[in-house]
C-alpha angles and dihedrals in degrees: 000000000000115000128202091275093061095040086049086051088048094048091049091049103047087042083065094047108030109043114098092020137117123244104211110170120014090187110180111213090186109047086199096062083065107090100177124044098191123087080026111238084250080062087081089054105124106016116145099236103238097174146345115225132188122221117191087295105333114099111217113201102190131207136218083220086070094263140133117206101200123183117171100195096211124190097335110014137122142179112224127203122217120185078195124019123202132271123266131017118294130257131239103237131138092285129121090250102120100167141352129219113188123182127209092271101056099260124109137125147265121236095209126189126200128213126006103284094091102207100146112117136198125188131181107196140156096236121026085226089069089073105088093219085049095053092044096053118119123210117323101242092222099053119119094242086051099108136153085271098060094045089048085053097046095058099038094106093019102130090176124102112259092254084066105041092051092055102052117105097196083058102037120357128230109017122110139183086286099061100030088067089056103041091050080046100050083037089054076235121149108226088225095058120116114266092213090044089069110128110223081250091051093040089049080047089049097040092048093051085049095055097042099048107053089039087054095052095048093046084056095046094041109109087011116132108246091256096063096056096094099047095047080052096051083045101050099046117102118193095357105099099002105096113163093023124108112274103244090226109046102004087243114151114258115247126205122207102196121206128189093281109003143033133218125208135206149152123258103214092039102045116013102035084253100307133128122247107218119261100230143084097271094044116179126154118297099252 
C-alpha cells in the first residue's frame, strides 16, 4: 500500500506535470473506483490544474473550475504515468485499469488496481473535507507544528498496542502496516506495547524514529518517475517484509506475527528483549 513517503513523491511529480494543464477527458473504466456521484467525476472535464496536495494518503489534484479530484489508492493500487496514452478510449475488461485522465496534449495517467478486493477511490468534490477519509484524519507527522508534545498527547489515553495506533489515520495520518514496522524497529518498541504506557524518554525515542523515518523515505523517493516508487520502498525497508532474513542492526532473524488479512515484522533483540512474539490473532509475548 502506498505510505505517506510515496504519496508525498506522487504529489511532488504530478505537481511538476499537472499544474498548468488542462484536464480534458476523466473517463472510469470501473464504475465501482467512483465514490461521489455529484459534481460527476466529467464535472471536472475541463478544469485548469492549479496544484496537487497530499492529505495523510489521499492525492488531491485541484482545479481552477473549484474542484478536487481525490483518489486514495488504497492495497493494490497505482497511479501510472503515460507521456502518450494510447488512442481511443479504453475498454472495461478484467484489467487492473480503473480510470483514465488524459490531458490536451495527449498525456495523462492510469489509476490501476491489482487483485480482486477493489478498494481504490476517486472523488471529485467542491471542498477536500467532503471526502469522509479527508475529514477523519488526524495531524500529518511530518508538519511543522508535529512535536514530541503532540505525539505524547496523542497517546495519553491510547489503550491500543503501538502497531495500531500508529496506523490509524484518524490518530496520526499517512503511516500503514509497512512503516509502522520500521518506525517501532528504528524506535527498540514492541509493536504490542501499550501506546499510553510510553515513558517521556520512550515517547522522545518514538517521536524521533517517526520523524526520521518518514523524512528518510521521502528524501530517497523525491525526483523518482512514478514507476520506481515501489521498488525504492521494497529497497529501503528494513525488517518490514523481510521475515527470515538477518536484522541489519543486530543480525538477529527477522520474525513475522500474520493476521486475517496482514502481517507485522520485527526484530526479536531490538524490539522484544529476545522474545517471540506469538504467531496468532490474539498475539501477546511467549511467556
Amino acid at each position: 500500500m502506498p505510505e505517506l513517503p510515496e504519496v508525498e513523491a506522487l504529489k511532488d511529480f504530478l505537481t511538476e506535470r499537472l499544474v498548468g494543464r488542462e484536464v480534458v477527458r476523466v473517463l472510469p473504466v470501473a464504475i465501482s473506483v467512483l465514490k461521489t456521484y455529484d459534481p460527476p467525476v466529467s464535472a471536472f472535464e475541463g478544469s485548469e490544474v492549479t496544484a496537487v496536495h497530499r492529505h495523510g494518503k489521499f492525492l488531491d489534484i485541484v482545479g481552477d473550475t473549484g474542484l478536487h479530484f481525490v483518489t486514495h489508492l488504497a492495497r493494490a493500487g497505482w497511479l501510472q504515468w503515460k507521456d502518450r496514452l494510447p488512442d481511443g478510449p479504453p475498454r472495461p475488461g478484467k484489467g487492473p485499469l480503473a480510470l483514465r485522465a488524459a490531458l490536451a496534449d495527449s498525456a495523462g495517467f492510469d489509476l490501476t488496481e491489482a487483485g480482486t478486493q477493489k478498494r481504490l477511490a476517486v472523488y471529485v468534490v467542491r471542498d477536500v473535507r467532503e471526502v469522509p477519509g479527508v475529514a477523519r484524519l488526524g495531524p500529518d507527522p511530518l508538519a511543522d507544528d508535529f512535536d514530541e508534545a503532540r505525539l505524547a498527547a496523542l497517546l495519553t489515553d491510547e489503550r491500543r498496542q503501538l502497531k495500531g495506533a500508529l496506523r490509524d489515520q484518524s490518530l496520526i495520518a499517512g503511516v500503514g502496516n509497512a512503516y509502522s514496522d520500521e518506525i517501532l524497529h528504528a524506535a527498540k518498541m514492541s509493536p504490542f506495547k501499550l501506546a499510553a504506557s510510553l515513558t517521556p524518554q520512550e515517547n522522545r525515542r518514538l517521536y524521533e524514529a517517526l520523524r526520521n523515518t518518514l523524512t528518510e523515505a521521502v528524501d530517497r523517493s523525491r525526483g523518482l518517475a512514478a514507476g520506481r516508487l515501489k521498488a525504492e520502498k521494497k529497497s529501503g525497508l528494513r525488517v518490514h517484509g523481510r521475515a527470515g532474513e538477518p536484522c541489519p542492526v543486530c543480525g538477529d532473524t527477522i520474525r513475522e506475527v500474520s493476521f486475517s488479512d496482514s502481517s507485522l515484522q520485527y526484530c526479536p533483540t531490538c524490539q522484544t528483549g529476545g522474545k517471540p512474539l506469538a504467531d496468532r490473532r490474539m498475539s501477546r509475548l511467549l511467556k
